[in-house]
VEXBALUM-255460 format. One record per residue (C-alpha): residue number from 1; z, y, x. Coordinates in Angstrom, 3 decimals, padded with zeros to 6 digits. Each point is the difference from the previous one (the first is absolute). Layout:
rec num:NUM, Z:Z, Y:Y, X:X $
...
// end
This chain:
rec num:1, Z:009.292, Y:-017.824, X:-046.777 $
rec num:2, Z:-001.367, Y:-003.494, X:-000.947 $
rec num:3, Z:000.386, Y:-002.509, X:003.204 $
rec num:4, Z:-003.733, Y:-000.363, X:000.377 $
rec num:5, Z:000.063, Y:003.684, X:000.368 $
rec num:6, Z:002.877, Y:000.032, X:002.209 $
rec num:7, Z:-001.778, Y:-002.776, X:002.139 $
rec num:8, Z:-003.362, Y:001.934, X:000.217 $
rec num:9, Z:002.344, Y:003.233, X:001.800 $
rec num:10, Z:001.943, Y:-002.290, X:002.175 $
rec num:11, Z:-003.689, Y:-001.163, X:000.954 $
rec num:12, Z:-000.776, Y:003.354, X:000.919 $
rec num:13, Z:002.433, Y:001.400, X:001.409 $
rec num:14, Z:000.526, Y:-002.622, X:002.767 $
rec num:15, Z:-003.197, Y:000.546, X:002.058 $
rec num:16, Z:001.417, Y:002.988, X:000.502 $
rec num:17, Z:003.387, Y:-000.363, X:000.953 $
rec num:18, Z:-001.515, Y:-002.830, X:002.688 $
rec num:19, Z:-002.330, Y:002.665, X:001.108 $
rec num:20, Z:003.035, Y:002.276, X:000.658 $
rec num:21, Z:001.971, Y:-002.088, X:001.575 $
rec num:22, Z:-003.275, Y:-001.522, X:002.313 $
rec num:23, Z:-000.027, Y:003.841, X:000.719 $
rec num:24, Z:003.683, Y:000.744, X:000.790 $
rec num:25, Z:-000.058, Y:-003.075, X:002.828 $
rec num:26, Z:-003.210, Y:001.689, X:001.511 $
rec num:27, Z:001.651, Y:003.152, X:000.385 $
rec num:28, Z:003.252, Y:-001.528, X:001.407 $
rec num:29, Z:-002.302, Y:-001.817, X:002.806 $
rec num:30, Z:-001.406, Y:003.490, X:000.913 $
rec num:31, Z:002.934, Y:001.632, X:000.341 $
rec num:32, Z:001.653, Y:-002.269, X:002.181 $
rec num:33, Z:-003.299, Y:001.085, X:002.646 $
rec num:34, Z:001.779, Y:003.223, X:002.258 $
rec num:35, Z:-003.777, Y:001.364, X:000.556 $
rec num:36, Z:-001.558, Y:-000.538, X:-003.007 $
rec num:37, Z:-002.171, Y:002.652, X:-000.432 $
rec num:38, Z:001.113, Y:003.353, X:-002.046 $
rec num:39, Z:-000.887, Y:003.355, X:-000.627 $
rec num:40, Z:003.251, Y:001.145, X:001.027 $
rec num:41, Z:-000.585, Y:002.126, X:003.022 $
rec num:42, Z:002.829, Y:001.966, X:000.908 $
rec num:43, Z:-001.290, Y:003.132, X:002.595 $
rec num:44, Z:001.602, Y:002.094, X:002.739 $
rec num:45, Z:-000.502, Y:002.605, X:002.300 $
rec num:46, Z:-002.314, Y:-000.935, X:002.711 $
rec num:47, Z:001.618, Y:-000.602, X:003.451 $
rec num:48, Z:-002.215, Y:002.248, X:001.588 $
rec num:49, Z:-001.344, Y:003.684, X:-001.352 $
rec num:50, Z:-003.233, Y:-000.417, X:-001.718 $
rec num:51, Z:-000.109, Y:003.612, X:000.476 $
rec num:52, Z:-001.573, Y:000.500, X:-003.847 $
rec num:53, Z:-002.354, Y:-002.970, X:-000.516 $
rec num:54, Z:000.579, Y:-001.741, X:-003.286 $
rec num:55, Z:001.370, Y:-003.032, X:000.032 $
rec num:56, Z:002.844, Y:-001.769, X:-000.771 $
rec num:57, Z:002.383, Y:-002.828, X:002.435 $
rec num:58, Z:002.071, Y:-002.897, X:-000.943 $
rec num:59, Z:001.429, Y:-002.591, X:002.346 $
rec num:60, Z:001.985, Y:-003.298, X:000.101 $
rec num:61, Z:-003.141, Y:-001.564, X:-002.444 $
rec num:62, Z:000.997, Y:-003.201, X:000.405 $
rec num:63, Z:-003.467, Y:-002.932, X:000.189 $
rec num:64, Z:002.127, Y:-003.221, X:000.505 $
rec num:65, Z:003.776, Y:-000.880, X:-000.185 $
rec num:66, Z:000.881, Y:-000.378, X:003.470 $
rec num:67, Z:002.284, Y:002.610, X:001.976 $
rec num:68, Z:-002.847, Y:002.079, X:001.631 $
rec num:69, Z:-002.910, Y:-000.313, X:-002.515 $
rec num:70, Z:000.078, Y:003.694, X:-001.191 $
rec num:71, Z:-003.335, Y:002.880, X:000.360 $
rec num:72, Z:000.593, Y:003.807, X:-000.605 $
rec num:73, Z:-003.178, Y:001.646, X:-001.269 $
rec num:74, Z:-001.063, Y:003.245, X:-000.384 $
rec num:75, Z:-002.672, Y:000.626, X:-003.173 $
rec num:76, Z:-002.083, Y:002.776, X:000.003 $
rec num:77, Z:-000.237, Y:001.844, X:-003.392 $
rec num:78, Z:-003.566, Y:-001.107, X:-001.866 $
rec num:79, Z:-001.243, Y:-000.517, X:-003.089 $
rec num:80, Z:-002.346, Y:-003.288, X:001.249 $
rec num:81, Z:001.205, Y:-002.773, X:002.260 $
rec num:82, Z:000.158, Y:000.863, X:003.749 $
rec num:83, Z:-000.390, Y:-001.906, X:003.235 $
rec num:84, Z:002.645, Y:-001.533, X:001.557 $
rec num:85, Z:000.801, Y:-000.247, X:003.663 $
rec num:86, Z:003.126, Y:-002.797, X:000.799 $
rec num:87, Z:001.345, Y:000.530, X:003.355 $
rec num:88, Z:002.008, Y:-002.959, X:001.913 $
rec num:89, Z:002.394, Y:001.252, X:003.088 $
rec num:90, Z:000.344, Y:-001.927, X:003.221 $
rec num:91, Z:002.505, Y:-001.136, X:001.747 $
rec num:92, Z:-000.735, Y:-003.861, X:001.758 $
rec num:93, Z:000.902, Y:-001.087, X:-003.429 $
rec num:94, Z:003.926, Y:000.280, X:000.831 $
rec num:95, Z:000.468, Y:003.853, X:-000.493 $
rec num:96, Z:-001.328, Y:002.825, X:-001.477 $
rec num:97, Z:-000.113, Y:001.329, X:-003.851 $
rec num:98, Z:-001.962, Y:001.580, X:-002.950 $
rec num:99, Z:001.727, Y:003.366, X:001.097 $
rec num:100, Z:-002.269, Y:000.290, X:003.517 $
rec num:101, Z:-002.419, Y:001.941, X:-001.760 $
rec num:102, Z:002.617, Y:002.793, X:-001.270 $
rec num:103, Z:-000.213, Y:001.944, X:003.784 $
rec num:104, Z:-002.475, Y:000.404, X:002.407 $
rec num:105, Z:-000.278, Y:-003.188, X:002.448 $
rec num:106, Z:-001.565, Y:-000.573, X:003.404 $
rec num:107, Z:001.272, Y:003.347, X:001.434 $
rec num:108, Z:-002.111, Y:002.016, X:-002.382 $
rec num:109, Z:-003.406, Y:-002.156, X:000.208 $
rec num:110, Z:000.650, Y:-001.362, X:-003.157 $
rec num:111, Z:001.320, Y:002.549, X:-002.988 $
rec num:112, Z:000.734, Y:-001.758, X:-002.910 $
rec num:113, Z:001.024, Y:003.128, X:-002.483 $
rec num:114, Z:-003.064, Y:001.638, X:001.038 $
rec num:115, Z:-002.196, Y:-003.045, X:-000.635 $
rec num:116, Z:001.994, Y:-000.945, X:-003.473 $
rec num:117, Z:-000.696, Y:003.789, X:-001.296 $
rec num:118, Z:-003.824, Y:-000.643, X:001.053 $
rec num:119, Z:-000.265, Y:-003.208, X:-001.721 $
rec num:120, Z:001.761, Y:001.438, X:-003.132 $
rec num:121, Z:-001.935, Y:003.086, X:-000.029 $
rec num:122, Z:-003.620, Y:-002.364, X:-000.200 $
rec num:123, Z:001.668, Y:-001.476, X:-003.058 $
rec num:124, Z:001.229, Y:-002.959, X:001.879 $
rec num:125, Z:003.560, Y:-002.248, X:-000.914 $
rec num:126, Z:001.846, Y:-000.790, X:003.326 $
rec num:127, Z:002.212, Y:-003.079, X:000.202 $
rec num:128, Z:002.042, Y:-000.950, X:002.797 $
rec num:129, Z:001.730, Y:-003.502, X:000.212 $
rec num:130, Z:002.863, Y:-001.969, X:001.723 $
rec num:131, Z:000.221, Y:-004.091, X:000.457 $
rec num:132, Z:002.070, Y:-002.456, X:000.740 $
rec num:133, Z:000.230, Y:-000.448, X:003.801 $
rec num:134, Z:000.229, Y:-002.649, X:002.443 $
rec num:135, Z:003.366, Y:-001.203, X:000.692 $
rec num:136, Z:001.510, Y:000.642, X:003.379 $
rec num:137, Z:000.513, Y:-003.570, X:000.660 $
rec num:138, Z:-000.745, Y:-003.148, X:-001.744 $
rec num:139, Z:-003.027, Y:001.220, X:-001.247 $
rec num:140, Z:-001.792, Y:-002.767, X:-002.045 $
rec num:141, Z:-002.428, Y:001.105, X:-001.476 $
rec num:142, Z:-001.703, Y:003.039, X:001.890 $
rec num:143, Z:-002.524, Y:002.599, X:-000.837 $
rec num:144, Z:-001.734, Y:-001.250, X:-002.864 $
rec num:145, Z:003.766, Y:000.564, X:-001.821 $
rec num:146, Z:-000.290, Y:003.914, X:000.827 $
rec num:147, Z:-003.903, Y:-000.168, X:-001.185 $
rec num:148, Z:000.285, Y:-001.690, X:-003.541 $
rec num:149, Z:002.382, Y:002.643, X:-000.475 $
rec num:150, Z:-002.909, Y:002.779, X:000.493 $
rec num:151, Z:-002.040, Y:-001.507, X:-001.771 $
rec num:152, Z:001.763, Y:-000.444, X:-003.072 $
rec num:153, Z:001.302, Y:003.766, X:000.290 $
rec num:154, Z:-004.167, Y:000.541, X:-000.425 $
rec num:155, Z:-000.417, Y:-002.329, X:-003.017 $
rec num:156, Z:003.150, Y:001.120, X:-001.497 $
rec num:157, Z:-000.912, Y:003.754, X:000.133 $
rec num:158, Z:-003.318, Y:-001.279, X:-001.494 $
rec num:159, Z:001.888, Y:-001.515, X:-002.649 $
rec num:160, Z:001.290, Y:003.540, X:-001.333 $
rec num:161, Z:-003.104, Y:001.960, X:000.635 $
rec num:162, Z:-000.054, Y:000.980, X:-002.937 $
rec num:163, Z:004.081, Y:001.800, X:000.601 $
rec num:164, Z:-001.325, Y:001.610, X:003.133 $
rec num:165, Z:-003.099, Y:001.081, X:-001.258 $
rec num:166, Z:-001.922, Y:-001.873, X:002.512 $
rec num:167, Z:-003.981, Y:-001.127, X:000.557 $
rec num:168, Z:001.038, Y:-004.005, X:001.140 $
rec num:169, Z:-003.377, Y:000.531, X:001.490 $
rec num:170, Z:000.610, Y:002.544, X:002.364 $
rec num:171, Z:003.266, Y:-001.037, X:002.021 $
rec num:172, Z:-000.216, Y:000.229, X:003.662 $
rec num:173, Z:002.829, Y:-002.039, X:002.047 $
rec num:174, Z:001.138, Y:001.848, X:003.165 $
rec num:175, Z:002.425, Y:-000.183, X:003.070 $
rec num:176, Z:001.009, Y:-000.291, X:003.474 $
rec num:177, Z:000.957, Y:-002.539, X:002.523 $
rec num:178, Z:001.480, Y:-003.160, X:-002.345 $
rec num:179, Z:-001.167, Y:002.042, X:-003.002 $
rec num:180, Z:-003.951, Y:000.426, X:000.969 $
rec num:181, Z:000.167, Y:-003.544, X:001.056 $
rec num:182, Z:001.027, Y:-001.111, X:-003.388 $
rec num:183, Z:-002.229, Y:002.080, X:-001.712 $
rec num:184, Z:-002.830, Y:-001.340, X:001.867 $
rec num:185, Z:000.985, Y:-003.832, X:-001.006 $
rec num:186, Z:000.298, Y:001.068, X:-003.631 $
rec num:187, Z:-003.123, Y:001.989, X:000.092 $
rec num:188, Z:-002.400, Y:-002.549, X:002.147 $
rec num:189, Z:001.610, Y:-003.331, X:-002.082 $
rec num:190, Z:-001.506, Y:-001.254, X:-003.088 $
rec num:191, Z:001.523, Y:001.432, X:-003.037 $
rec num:192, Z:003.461, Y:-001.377, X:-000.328 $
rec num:193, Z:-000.289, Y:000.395, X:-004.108 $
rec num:194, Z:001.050, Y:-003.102, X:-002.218 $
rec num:195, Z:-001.272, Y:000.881, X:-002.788 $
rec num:196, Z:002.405, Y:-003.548, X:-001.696 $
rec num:197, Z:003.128, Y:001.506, X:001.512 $
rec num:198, Z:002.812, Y:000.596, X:-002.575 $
rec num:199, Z:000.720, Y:003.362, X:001.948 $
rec num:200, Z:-002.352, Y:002.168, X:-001.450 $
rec num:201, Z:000.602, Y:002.343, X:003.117 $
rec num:202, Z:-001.858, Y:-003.008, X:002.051 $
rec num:203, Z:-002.939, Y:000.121, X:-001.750 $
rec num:204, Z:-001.095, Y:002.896, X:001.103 $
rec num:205, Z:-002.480, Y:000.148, X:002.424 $
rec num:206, Z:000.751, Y:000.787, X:004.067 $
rec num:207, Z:-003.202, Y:001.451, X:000.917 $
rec num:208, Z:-000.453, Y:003.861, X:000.848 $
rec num:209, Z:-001.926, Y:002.687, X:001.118 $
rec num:210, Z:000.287, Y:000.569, X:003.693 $
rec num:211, Z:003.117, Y:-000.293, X:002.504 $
rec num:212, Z:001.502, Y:002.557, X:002.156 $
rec num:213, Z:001.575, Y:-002.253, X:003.172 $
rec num:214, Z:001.823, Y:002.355, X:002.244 $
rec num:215, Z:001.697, Y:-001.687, X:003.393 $
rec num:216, Z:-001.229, Y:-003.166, X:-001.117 $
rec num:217, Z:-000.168, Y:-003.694, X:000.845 $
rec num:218, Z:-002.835, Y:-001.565, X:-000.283 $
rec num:219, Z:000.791, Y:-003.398, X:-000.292 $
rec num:220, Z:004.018, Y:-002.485, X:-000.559 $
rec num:221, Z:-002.166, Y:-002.812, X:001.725 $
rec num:222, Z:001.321, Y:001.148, X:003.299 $
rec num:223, Z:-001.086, Y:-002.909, X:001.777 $
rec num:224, Z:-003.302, Y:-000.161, X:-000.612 $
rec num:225, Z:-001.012, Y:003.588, X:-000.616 $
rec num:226, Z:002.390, Y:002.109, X:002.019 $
rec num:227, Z:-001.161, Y:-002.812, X:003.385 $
rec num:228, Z:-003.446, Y:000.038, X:-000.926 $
rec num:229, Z:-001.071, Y:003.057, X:-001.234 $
rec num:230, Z:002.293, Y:003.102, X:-000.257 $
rec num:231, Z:001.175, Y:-000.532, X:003.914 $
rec num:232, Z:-003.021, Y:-001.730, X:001.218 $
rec num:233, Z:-000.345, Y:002.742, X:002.312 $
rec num:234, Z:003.102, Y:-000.146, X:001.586 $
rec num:235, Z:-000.165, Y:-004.082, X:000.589 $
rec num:236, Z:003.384, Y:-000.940, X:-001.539 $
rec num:237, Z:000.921, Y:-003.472, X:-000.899 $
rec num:238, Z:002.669, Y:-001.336, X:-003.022 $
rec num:239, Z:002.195, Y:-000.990, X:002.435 $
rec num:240, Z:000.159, Y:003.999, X:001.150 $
rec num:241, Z:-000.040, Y:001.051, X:-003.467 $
rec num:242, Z:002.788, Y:-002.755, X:-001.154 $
rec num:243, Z:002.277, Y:000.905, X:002.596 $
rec num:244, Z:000.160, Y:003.894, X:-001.305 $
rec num:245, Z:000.076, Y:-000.875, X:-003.418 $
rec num:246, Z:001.539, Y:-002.793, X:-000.769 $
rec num:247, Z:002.536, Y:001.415, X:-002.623 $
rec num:248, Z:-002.352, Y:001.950, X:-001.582 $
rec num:249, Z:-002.692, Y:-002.905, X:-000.365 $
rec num:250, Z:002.720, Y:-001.707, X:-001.098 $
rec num:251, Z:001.141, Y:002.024, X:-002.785 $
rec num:252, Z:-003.671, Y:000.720, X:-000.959 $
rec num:253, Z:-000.696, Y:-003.946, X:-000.815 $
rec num:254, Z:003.530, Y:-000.666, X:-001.302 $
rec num:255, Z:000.537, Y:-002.131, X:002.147 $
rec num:256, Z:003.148, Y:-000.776, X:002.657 $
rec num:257, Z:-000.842, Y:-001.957, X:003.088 $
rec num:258, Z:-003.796, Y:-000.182, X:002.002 $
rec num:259, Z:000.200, Y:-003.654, X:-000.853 $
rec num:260, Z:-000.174, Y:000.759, X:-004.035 $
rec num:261, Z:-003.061, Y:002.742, X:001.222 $
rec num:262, Z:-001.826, Y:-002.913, X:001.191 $
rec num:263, Z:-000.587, Y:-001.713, X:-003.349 $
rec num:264, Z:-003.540, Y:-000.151, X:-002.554 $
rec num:265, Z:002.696, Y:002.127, X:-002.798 $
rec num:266, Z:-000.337, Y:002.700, X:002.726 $
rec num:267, Z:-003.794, Y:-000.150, X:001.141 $
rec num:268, Z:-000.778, Y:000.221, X:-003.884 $
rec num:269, Z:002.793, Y:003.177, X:-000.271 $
rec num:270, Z:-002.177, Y:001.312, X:002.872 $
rec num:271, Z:-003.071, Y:-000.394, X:-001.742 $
rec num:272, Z:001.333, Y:002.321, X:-003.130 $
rec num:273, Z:001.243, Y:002.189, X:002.008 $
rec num:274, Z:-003.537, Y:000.720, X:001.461 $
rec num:275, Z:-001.408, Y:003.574, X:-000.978 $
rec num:276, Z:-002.677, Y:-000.518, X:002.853 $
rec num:277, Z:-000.928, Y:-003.226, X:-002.272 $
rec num:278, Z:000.095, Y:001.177, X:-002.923 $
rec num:279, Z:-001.946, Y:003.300, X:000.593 $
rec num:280, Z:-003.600, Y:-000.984, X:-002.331 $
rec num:281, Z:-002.503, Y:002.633, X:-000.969 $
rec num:282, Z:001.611, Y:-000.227, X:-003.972 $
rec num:283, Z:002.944, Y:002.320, X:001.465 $
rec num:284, Z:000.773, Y:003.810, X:-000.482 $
rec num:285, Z:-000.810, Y:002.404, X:002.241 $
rec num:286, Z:002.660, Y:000.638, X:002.862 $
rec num:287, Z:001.491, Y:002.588, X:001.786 $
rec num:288, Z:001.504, Y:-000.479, X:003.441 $
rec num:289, Z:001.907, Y:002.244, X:002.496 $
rec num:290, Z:001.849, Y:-001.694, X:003.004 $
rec num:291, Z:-000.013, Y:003.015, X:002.094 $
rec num:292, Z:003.813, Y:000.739, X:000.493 $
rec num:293, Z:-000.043, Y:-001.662, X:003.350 $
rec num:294, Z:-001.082, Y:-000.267, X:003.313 $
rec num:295, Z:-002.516, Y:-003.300, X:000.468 $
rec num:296, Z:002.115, Y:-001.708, X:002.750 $
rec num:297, Z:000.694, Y:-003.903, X:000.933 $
rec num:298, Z:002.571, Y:-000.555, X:-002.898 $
rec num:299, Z:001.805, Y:-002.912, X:001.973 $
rec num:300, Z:000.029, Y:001.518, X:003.395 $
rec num:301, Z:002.445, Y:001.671, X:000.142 $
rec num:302, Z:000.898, Y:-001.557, X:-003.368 $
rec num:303, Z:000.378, Y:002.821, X:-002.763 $
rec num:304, Z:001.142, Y:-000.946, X:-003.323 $
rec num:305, Z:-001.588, Y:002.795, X:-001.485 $
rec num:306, Z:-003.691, Y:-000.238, X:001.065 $
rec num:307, Z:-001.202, Y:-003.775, X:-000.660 $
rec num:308, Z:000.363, Y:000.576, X:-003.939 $
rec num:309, Z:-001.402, Y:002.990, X:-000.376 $
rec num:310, Z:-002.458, Y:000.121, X:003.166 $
rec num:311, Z:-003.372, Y:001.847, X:-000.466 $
rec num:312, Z:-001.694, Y:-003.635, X:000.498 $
rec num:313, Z:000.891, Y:-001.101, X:-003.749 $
rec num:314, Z:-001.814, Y:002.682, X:-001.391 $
rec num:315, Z:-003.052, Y:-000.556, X:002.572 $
rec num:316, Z:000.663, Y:-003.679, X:-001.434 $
rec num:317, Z:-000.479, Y:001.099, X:-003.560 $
rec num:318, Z:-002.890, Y:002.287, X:000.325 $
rec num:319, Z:-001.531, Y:-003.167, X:001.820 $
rec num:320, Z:-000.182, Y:-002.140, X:-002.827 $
rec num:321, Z:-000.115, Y:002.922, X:-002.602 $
rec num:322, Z:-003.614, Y:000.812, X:001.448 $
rec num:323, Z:-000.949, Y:-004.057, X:000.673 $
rec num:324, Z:000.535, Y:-000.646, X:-003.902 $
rec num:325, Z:-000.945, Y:002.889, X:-001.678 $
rec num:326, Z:003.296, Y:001.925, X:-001.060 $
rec num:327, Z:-000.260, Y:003.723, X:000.726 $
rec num:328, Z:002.567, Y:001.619, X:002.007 $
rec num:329, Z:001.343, Y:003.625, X:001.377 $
rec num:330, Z:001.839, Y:-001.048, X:003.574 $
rec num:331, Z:001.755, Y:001.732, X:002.406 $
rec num:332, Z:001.608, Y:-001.768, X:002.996 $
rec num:333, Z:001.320, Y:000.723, X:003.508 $
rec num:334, Z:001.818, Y:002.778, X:001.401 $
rec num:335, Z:-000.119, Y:000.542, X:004.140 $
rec num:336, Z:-002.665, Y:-000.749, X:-000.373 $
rec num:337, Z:-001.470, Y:000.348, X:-003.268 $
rec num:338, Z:-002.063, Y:-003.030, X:-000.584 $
rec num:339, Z:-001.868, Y:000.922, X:-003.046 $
rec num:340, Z:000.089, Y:002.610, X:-002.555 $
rec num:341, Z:-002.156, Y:000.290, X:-003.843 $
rec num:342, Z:-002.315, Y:002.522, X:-000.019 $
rec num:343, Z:001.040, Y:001.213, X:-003.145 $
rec num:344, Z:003.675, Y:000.843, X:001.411 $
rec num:345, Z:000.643, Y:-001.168, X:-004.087 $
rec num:346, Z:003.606, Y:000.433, X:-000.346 $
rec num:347, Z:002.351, Y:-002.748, X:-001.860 $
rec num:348, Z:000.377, Y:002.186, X:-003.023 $
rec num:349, Z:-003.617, Y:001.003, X:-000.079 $
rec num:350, Z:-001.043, Y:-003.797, X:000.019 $
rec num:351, Z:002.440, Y:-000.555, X:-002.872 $
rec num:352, Z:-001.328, Y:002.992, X:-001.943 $
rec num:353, Z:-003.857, Y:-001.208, X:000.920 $
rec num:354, Z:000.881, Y:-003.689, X:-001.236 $
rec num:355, Z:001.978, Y:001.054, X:-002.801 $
rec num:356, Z:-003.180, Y:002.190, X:-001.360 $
rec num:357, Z:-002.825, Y:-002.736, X:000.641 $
// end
């Protein structure tokens, strides 16, 4: 071979040699991602009978890196994309986990397997989630830690539709107590999606069909809300609330003493935190059901169970639901029951109705 011939194949050949190696460091940044996305799903039996429906369960899905970012999921067997329904336990954001929805709860009022079979059965995925949680003490940076981690379980499930087999269109968030309250601040937000972001799995879009809020919370602005409109009724001040709760408000704002409460940082955090505020007539249609207790005085006697999941944050809800527009199916009060839907829709039913619109 002649050199000018030898020259034109060197010519040649090294476009391609820089294309593999451009192509060899791209694949090397990938891989060092834990949750990139993959086809690899690796299934096992269900926790629960599913007493012949067809579907199939895998768990320990991991959506982020950190020690409790994981979703099982059960997929029903179709041949088109199915509806998706991500559920989000409670738990005061220091307890609880993904595996709540396994057994029945709430001494039989709520049965999970049941449900799960139903939702299957309609052709419709079931996800169920754990989160980082608040830290017992020297907290610093509160709820909105536990919430970004929902919220990027949703967009990173979104980001493998296409492994699931799932409509991105038709995902419903659910949960109860800390769960339903973060699915309501995803749900009644803005959409979170940067469509810029080098993580393709934060691209996708937050936004969803409806919300099932079980035990919920209606608002983290405690202050404002929880004074001035949840307990109106009852005529409590901060000072009553603060001296009950101080370690949980605490924990909830990340922060350690009152004195760092008092600052802008936390009237802004406050403001975020807001479902009441952010509530506009552009959000899904909700369903609500705080009916698991009695509607008492939550601070007198004090009972740490009642003033988070008193029937006055749905009432709350359904309040501003109907002032902007949003549709809702609520249920709230029990002893006495304070109001009831017509429609006696159940959560499931609501999911399936969304699902199909």
């Amino acid at each position: 071979m002649t050199d000018s011939n030898t020259m034109k194949a060197t010519q040649k050949i090294l476009p391609i040699l820089l294309l593999l190696v451009l192509f060899a460091f791209g694949c090397s940044k990938n891989d060092e991602n834990p949750v990139t996305p993959s086809a690899n799903i690796t299934f096992s039996t269900s926790p629960f009978d599913l007493q012949g429906v067809n579907a199939k369960f895998a768990k320990d899905i991991a959506y982020d890196s950190k020690d409790r970012t994981q979703f099982d999921i059960w997929l029903p067997t179709s041949n088109s994309p199915t509806g998706l329904v991500i559920y989000v336990h409670g738990g005061g954001f220091t307890s609880g986990d993904k595996d709540f929805v396994y057994t029945v709860q709430s001494g039989g009022a709520w049965d999970f397997p049941a449900d799960i079979r139903f939702l299957l059965q309609n052709n419709i995925a079931f996800a169920t989630i754990r989160y980082t949680l608040l830290s017992p003490t020297g907290e610093t940076q509160g709820v909105k830690k536990s919430m970004a981690d929902v919220r990027r379980a949703l967009q990173y499930i979104r980001s493998r539709s296409n492994d699931f087999n799932i409509d991105k269109s038709k995902i419903i968030l659910a949960g109860n107590s800390a769960g339903a309250g973060t699915s309501l601040w995803i749900a009644f937000n803005n959409d979170f999606a940067d469509v810029q972001n080098s993580d393709l799995v934060l691209r996708e879009s937050t936004r969803v069909k409806g919300v099932v809020a079980r035990e919920t919370q209606s608002s983290y602005n405690i202050e404002e809300r929880w004074v001035n409109n949840v307990f109106v009724d009852y005529g409590l001040t901060w000072s009553q609330i603060l001296a009950n709760e101080t370690g949980n408000i605490q924990k909830i704002y990340g922060v350690s003493s009152n004195a760092q409460y008092e600052s802008a940082a936390i009237d802004t955090y406050r403001a975020e935190v807001d479902m009441l505020s952010l509530l506009s007539s552009d959000d899904p249609e909700i369903w609500i059901n705080n009916t698991l207790r009695d509607v008492v005085n939550p601070y007198n006697p004090f009972n740490p169970d009642i003033p988070s999941h008193h029937a006055f944050h749905a009432r709350e809800l359904k309040k501003k639901a109907d002032a902007v527009g949003v549709k809702n199916i609520s249920y709230y009060g029990k002893n006495p029951v304070l109001y009831s839907h017509p429609s006696s829709e159940t959560w499931t039913q609501f999911c399936k109705r969304k699902i199909n619109e």
